[in-house]
BAGUKOL-972064 format. One record per residue: residue in three letters; x, y, z of N, C-alpha, C in turn. Coordinates in steps of 0.2 Angstrom, whole numbers, plus 2048, in hexadecimal, padded with zeros to 3 digits. Layout:
% residues N
alaXYZXYZXYZ/...
% end
This chain:
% residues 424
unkCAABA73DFCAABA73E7CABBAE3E9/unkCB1BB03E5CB1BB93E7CAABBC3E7/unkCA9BBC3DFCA3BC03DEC9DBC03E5/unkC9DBB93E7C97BB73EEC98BBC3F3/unkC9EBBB3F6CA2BC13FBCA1BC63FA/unkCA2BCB3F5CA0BD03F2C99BD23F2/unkC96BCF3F1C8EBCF3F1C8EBCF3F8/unkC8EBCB3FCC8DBCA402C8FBD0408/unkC95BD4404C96BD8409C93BE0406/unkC92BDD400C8EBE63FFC86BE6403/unkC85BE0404C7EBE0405C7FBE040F/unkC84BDE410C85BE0418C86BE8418/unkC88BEC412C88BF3415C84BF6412/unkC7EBF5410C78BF740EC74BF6415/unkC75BF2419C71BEF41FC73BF6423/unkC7BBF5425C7CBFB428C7BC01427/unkC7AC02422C77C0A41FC70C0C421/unkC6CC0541FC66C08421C64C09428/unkC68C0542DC68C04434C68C0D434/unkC70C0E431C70C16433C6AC1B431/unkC6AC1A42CC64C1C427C5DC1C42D/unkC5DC19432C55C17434C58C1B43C/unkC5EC1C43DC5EC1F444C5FC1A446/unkC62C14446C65C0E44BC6AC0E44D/unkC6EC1444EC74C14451C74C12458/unkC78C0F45AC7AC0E464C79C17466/unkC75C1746AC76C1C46DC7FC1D472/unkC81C21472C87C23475C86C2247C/unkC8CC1F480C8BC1B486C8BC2448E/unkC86C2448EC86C2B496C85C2649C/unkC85C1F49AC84C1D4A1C8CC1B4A5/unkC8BC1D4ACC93C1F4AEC92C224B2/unkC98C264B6C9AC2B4BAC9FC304B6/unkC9DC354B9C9EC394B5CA2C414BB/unkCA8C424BACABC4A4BECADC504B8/unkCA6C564BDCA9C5B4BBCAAC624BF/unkCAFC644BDCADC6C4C3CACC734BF/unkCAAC764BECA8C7D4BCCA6C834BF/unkCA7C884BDCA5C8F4C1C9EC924BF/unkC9BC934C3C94C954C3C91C9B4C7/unkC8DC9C4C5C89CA54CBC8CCA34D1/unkC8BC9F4D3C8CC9D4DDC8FC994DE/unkC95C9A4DAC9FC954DCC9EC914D8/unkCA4C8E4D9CA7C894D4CA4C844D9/unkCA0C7F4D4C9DC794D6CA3C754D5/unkCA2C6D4D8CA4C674D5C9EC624D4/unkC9EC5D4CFC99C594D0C9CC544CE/unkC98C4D4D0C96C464CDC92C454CC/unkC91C414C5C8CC404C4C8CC394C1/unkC86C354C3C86C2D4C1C7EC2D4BC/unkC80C2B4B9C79C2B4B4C7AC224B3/unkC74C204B3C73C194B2C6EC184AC/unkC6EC134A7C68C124A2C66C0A4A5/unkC62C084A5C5DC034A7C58C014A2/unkC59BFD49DC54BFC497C50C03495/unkC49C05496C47C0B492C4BC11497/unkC4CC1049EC4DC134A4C52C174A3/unkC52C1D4A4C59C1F4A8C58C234AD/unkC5CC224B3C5DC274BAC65C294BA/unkC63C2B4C0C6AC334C2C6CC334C8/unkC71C354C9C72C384CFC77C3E4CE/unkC76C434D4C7CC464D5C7FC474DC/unkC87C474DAC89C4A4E1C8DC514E0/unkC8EC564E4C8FC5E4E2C94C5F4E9/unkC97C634E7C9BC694EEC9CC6F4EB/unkC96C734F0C95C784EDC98C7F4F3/unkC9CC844F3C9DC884F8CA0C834FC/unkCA5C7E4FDCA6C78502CA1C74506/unkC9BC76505C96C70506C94C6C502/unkC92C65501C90C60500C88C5F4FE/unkC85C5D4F8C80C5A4F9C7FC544F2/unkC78C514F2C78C4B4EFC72C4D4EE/unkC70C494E6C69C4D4E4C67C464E0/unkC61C444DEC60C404D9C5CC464D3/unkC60C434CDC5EC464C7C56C444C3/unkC54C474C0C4FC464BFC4EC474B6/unkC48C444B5C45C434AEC4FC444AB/unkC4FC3D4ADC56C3C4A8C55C384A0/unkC56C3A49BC57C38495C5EC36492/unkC60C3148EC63C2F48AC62C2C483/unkC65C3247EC62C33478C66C32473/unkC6BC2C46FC6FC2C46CC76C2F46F/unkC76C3546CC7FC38471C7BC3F476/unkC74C3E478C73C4647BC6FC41482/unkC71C44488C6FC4348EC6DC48490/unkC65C49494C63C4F496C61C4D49F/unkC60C524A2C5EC504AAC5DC574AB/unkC58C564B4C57C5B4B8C59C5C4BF/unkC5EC5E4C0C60C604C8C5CC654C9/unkC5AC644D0C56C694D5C5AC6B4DB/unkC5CC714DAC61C744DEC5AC784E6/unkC5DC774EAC58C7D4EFC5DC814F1/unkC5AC874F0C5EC8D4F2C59C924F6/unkC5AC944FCC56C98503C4FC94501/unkC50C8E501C47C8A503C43C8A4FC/unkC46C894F6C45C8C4F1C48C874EB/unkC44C824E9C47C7B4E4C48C804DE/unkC4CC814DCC50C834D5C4FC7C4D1/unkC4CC7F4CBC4DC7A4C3C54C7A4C1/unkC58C764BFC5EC774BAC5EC714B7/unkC5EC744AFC5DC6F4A9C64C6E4A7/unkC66C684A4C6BC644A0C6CC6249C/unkC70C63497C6EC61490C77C6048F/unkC76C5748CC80C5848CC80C53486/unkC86C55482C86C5147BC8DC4D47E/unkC8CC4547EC92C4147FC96C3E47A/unkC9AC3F47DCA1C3D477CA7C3A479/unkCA7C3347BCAAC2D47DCACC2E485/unkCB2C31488CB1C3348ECAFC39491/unkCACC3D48DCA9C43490CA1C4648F/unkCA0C4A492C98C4C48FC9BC5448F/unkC98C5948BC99C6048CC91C6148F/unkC90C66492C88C66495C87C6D494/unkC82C6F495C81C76494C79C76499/unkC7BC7A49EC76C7A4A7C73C804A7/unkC6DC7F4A6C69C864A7C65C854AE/unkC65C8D4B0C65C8E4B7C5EC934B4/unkC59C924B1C52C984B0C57C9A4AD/unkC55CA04ACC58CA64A7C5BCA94A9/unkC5DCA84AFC62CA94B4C6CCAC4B2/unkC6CCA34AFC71CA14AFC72C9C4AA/unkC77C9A4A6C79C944A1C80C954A3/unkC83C8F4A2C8BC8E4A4C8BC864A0/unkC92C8649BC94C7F498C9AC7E49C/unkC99C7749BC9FC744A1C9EC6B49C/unkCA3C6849ECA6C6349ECA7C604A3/unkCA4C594A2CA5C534A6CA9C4E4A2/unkCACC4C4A7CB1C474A4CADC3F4A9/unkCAFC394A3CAFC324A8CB1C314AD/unkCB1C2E4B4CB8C2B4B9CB4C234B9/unkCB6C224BFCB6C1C4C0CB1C1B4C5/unkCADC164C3CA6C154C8CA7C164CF/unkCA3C184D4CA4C184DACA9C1D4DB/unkCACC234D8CB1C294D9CABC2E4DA/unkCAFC304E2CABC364E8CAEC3D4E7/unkCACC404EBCAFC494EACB4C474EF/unkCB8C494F0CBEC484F5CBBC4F4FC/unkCBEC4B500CBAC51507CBEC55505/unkCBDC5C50ACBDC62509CC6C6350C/unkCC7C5F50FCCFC61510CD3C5E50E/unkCD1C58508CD5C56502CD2C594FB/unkCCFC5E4FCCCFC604F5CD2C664F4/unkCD7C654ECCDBC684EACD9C704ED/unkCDFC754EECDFC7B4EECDEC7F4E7/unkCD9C844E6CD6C874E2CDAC8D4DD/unkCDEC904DBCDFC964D9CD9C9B4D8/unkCD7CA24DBCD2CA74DBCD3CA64D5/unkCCCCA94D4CCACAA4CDCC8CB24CB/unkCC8CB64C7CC6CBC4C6CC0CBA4C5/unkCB9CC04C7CB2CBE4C4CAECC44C6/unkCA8CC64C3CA6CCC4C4CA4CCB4CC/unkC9FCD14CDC9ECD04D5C98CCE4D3/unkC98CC94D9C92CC44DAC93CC04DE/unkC90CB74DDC90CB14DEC98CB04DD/unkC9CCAC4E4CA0CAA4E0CA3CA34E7/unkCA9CA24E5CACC9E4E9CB0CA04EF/unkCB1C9F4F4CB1C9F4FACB8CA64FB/unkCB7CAA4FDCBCCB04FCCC2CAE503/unkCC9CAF500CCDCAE507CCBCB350C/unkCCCCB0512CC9CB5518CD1CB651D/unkCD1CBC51ECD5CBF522CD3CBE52B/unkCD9CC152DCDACBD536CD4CC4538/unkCD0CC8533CCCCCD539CC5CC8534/unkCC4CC5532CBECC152CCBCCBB532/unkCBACBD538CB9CB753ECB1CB8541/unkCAECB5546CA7CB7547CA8CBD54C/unkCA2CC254DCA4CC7552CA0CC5557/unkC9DCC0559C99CBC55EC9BCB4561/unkC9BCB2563C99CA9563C91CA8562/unkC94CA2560C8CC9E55EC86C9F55F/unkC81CA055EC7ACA0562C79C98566/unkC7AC9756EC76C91570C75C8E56D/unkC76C8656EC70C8056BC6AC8156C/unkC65C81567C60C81568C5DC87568/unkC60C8D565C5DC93566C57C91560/unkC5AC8F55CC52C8F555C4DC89556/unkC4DC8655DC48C80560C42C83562/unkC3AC83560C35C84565C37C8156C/unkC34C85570C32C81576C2EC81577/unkC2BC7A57CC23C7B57FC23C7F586/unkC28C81589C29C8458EC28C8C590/unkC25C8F58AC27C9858BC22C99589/unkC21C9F589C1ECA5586C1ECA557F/unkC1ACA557AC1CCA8575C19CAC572/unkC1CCAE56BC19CB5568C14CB2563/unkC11CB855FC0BCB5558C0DCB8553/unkC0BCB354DC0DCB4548C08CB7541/unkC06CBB540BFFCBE53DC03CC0535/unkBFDCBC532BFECC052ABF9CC852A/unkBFACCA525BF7CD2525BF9CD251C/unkBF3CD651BBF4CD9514BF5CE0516/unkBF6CE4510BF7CEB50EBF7CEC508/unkBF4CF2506BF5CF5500BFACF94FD/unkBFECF44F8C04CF84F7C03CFD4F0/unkC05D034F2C04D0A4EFC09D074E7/unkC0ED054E9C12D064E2C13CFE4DE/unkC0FCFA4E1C0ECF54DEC08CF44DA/unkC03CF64DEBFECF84DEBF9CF14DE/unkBF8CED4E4BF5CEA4E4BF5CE74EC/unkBF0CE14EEBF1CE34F6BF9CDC4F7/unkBFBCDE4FCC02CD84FFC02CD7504/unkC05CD1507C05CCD50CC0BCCF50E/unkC0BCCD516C12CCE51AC10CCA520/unkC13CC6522C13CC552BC16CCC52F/unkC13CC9537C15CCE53AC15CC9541/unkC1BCCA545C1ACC554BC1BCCA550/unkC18CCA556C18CCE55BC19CCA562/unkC1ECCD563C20CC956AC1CCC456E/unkC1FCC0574C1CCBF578C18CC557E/unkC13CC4583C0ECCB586C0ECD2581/unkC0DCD257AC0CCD6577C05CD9579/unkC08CE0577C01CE357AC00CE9577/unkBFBCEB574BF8CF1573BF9CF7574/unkBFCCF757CBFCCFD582C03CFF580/unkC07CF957EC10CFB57EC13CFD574/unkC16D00574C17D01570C21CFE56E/unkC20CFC567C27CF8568C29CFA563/unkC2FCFC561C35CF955DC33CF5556/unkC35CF854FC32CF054DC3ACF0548/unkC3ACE9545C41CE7540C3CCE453B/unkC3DCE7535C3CCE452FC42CE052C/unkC3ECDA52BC41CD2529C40CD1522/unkC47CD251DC45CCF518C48CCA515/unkC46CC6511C46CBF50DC4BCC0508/unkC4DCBA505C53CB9500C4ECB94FB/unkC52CB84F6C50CB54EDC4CCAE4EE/unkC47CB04ECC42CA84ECC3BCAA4EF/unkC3ECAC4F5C3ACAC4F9C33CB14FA/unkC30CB1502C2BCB5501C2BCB7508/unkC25CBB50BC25CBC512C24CB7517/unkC24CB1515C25CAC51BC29CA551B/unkC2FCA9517C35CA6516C39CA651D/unkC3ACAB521C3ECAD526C39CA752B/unkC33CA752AC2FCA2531C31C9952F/unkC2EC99529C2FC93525C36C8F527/unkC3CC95525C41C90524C48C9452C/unkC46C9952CC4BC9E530C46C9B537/unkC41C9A538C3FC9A53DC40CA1541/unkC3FCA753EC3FCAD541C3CCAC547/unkC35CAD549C30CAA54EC32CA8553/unkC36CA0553C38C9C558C3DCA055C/unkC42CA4556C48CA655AC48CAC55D/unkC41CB055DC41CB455EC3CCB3568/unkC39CAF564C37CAD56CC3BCAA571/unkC41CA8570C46CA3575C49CA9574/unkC4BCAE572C4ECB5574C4CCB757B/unkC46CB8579C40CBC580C41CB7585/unkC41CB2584C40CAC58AC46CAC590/unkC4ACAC58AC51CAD58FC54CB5590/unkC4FCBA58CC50CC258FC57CC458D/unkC55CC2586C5DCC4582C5CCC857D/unkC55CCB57EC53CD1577C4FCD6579/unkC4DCDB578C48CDF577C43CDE574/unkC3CCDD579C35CDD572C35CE156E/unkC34CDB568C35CE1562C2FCDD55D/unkC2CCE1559C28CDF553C2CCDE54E/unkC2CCD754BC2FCD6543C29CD553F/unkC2CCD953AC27CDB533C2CCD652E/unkC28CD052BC2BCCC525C26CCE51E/unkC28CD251BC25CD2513C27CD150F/unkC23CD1509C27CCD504C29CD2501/unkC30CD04FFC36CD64FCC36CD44F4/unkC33CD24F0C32CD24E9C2CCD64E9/unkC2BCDC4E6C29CE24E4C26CE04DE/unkC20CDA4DCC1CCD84D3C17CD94D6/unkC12CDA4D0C0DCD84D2C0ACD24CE/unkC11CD14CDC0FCC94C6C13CC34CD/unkC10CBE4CBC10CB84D0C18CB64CD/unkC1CCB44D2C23CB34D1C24CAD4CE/unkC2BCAC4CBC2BCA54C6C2ECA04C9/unkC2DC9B4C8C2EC944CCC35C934CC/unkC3AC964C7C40C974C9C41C9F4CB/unkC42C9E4D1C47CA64D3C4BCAA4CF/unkC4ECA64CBC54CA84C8C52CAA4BF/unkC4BCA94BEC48CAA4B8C47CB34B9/unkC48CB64B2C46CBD4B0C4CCC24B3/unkC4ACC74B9C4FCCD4B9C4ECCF4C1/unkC50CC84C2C4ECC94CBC50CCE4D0/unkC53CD34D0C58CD94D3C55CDF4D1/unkC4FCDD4CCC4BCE34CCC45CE44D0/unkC41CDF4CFC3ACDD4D4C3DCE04DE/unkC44CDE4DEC45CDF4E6C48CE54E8/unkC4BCE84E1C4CCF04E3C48CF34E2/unkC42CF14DFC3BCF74E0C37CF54E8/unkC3ACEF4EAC34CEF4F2C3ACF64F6/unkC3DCFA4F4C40D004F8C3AD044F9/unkC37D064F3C2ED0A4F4C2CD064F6/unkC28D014F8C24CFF4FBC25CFE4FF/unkC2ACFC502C2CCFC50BC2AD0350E/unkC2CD0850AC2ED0F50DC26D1150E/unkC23D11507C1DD15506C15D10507/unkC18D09509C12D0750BC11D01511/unkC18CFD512C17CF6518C17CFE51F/unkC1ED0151DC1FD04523C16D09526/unkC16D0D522C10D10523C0BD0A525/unkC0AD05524C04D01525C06CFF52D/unkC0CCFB52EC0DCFB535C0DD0053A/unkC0FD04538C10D0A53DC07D0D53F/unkC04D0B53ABFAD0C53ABF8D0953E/unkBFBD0153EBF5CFB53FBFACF9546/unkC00CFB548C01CF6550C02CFB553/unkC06CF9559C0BCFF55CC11CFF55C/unkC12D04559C19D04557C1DD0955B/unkC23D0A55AC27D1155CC2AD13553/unkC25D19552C27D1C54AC2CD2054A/unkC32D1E54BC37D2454AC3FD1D548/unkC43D20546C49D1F541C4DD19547/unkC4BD1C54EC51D19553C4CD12556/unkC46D11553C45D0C555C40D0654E/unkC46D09548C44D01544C48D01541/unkC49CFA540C4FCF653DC4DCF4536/unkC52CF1533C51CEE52CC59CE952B/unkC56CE152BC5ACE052AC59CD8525/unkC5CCD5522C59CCF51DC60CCA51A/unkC5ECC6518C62CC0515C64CBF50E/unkC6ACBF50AC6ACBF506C68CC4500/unkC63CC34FAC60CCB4F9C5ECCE4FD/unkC5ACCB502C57CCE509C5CCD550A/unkC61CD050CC67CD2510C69CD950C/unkC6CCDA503C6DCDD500C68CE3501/unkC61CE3500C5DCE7500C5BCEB508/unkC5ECE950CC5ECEB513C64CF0513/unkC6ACEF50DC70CF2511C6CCF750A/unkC6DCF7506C69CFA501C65D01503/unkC5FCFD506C59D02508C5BD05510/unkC5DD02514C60D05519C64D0B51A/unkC6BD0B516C71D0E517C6FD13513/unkC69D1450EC67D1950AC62D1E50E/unkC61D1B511C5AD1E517C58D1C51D/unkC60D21520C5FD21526C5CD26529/unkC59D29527C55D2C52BC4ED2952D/unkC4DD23529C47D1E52CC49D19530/unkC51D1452EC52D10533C59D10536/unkC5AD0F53BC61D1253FC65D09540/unkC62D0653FC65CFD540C64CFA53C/unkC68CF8537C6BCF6531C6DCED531/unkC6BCE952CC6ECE352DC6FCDF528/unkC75CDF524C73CD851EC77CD451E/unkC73CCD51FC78CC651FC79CC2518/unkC7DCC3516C80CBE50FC7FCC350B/unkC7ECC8509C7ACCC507C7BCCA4FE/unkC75CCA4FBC78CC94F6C7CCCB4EE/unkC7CCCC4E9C80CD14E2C79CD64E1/unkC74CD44E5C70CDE4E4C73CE24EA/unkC79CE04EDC7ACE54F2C7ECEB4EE/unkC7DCF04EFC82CF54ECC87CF54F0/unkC8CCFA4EDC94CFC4F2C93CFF4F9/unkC95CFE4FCC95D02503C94D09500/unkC9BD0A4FCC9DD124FAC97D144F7/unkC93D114F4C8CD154F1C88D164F5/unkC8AD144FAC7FD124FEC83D19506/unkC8AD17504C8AD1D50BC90D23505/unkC8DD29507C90D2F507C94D3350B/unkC90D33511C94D36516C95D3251B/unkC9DD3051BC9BD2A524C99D2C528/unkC9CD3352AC9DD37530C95D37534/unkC8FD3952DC89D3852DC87D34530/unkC89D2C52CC86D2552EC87D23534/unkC8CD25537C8ED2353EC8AD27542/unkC89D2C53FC87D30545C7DD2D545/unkC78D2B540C75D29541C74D22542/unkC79D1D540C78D17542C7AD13547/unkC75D1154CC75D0B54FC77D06551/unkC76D03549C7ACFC54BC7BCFB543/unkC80CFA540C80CF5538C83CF1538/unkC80CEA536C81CE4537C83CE1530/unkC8BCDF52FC8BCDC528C8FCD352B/unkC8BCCE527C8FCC852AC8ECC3522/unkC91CBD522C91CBA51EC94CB4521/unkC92CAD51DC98CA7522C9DCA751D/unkCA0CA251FCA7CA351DCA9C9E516/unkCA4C9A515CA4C95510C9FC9850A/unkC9DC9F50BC96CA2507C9ACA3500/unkC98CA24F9C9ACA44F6C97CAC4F4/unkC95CAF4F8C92CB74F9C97CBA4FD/unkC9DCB9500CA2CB9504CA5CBF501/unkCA3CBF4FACA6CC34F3CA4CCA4F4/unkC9FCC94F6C98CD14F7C9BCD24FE/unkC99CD1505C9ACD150CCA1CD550D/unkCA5CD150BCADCD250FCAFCD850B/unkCAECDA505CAFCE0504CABCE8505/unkCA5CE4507C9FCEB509CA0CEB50F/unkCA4CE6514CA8CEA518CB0CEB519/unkCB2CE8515CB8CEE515CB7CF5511/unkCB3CF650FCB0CFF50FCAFD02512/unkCAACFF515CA9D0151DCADD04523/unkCB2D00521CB7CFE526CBDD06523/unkCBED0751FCC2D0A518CBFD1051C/unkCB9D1151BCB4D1851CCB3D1A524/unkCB7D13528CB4D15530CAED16530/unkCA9D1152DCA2D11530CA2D0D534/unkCA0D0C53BC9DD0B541C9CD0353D/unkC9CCFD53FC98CF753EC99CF153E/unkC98CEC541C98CE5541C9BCE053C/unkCA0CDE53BCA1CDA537CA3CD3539/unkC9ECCE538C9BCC853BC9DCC2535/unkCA2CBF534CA3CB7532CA0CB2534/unkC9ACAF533C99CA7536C9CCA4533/unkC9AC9C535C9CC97535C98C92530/unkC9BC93529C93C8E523C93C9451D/unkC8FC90518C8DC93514C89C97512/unkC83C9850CC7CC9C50BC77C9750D/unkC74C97514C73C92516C6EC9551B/unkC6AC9351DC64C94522C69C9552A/unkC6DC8F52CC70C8E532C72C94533/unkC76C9752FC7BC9E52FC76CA552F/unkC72CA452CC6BCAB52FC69CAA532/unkC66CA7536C61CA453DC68CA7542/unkC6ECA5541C72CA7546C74CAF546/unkC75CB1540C74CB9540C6ECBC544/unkC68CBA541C63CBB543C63CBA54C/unkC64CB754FC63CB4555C6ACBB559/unkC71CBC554C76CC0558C73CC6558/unkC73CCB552C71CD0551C69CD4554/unkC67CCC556C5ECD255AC5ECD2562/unkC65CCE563C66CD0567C69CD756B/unkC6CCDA566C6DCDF565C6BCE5564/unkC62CE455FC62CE855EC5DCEE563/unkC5CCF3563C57CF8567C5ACF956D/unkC5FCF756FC64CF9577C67CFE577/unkC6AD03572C6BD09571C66D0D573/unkC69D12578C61D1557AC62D1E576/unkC6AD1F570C6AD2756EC62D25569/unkC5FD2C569C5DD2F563C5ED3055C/
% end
């Protein structure tokens, strides 16, 4: 009878060997809820995440607070592969769907995951299990943070002192609404042949409402964030609308806005922004702004070609490349503006040598950022330079993050301002 038992139980672990032997293991259990928080290019995230398996099936969800905003995303091409789970979050960053891959090895209640942003970025992090149906805690119950040391860049929301306030109120409800009531401007594409790219580019160009041939105007060159192109500003900033409910209610100077595209390739841009060596393509558009959109405008409309009456100013890279290309060359434009501006921005201290200089040729310099931006990092120190150095200039906090809502109102504060200055 022993001998049977014996027999019987070699041959049950023979069964099991081949099981292993064949790749029949249970796969490791990913389905659950799952919290993690890590530090990444553009602040310390939090996430949730719910991964479900459903016979062959598996889906996702995430929930995120990112910069103290809030979102929810459904994850895609989710797999569950013995102990390896992979997914795809699509992050939108300036109007701009970002790929981010996942690949995480599970091991009872946690997963390590390793998050590629394009070539961008990779960052490993750890998620731990909670318990199904656990949320982010709102924003005035979630634990206080210790700063963190980190290069300059993207980061998490910087303490803001009693002078880090707006230097405006709000724009109006409804400044960024069409009306059917008014007047309004037009919006024309235009190519040009760019000298240092060497091939022909696109720009919008909108011209006021009663534009006319006969008058000669002001222009402000509008530039675009990381992602984007020359009809990013119409697209998502609704530059156009706000620019016409300015003139409606006689709150700006006619002016022409020039929108080009501020990536300087002559190679078609990659579907992720954050792929290759993106801070290079946007500091060569400084030649081609200089030595070909400017010279093409000033050909083809009517302009007023002189220092005291064009402007430059943009959002994020935009933004970076305006204080960048501006504060280096003032002798071309005397009204300055970068909102959120991003880590292509240089230091104050490089871009100005002589204050006494800057002041005496600039206009107007416009630095603002909101107050939740995780670019807070770049802003509030390129004005305390400024400030350091007693350069003349605007230092502007809203209300919000990296976010369209907070540049539309820059945009809406600052043109209204600009070209009232009547020195030389």
């Amino acid at each position: 009878m022993a001998t049977t038992i014996s027999i019987k139980a070699k041959c049950m672990v023979t069964v099991i060997l081949g099981f292993i032997a064949a790749g029949n293991v249970q796969a490791a259990d990913a389905t659950g809820t799952w919290k993690a928080e890590f530090d990444t290019q553009i602040g310390v995230q939090e996430y949730i995440y719910t991964l479900k398996q459903d016979g062959d099936r598996a889906t996702g969800k995430a929930a995120s607070r990112i910069a103290g905003e809030k979102r929810e995303v459904e994850l895609t091409e989710v797999k569950l592969n013995e102990d390896t789970v992979t997914f795809v979050e699509t992050f939108e960053f300036q109007g701009n769907n970002v790929r981010i891959e996942y690949t995480g090895k599970v091991s009872g209640d946690q997963i390590r995951f390793v998050r590629k942003v394009g070539t961008f970025a990779t960052e490993e992090f750890v998620a731990k299990r909670v318990a199904p149906g656990t949320t982010l805690p709102d924003d005035e119950d979630a634990p206080a943070r210790p700063r963190r040391d980190r290069p300059r860049g993207f980061g998490p929301p910087v303490e803001l002192g009693p002078e880090d306030k707006p230097a405006f109120p709000p724009a109006p409800e409804g400044f960024d609404v069409r009306r059917d009531d008014i007047t309004r401007g037009a919006v024309q594409t235009v190519e040009y042949d760019s000298k240092s790219v060497g091939i022909k580019r696109k720009m919008l160009v909108y011209t006021p409402p009663g534009y006319s041939k006969q008058v000669k105007y002001p222009v402000l060159y509008l530039l675009h964030g990381l992602g984007g192109d020359e009809t990013q500003w119409v697209r998502f900033g609704r530059a156009d609308v706000i620019m016409d409910n300015l003139y409606a209610d006689k709150k700006a100077v006619p002016m022409i806005v020039v929108m080009p595209n501020g990536r300087a390739s002559a190679d078609p841009p990659p579907a992720n922004p954050f792929d290759g060596y993106p801070f290079e393509t946007y500091a060569a558009f400084e030649t081609d702004l200089l030595q070909s959109v400017i010279p093409y405008i000033e050909s083809q409309f009517p302009v007023l070609a002189d220092r005291a009456h064009r402007a430059l100013a943009g959002l994020s890279m935009g933004g970076g490349q305006s204080l960048n290309f501006g504060l280096k060359n003032l002798d071309t434009f005397a009204w300055v503006g970068g909102f959120s501006s991003a880590p292509n921005t240089k230091r104050a201290r490089e871009l100005i040598a002589e204050p006494k200089a800057a002041n005496e040729k600039l206009r107007l310099l416009w630095v603002s950022c909101g107050d939740r931006d995780g670019l807070m990092n770049i802003s509030k120190p390129f004005h305390e330079d400024l400030a350091q150095m007693k350069v003349s200039h605007i230092w502007h906090v809203d209300s919000g993050g990296h976010t369209f809502p907070v540049w539309k109102n820059d945009l809406y504060l600052m043109c209204r301002l600009l070209f009232r200055d009547k020195k030389k």
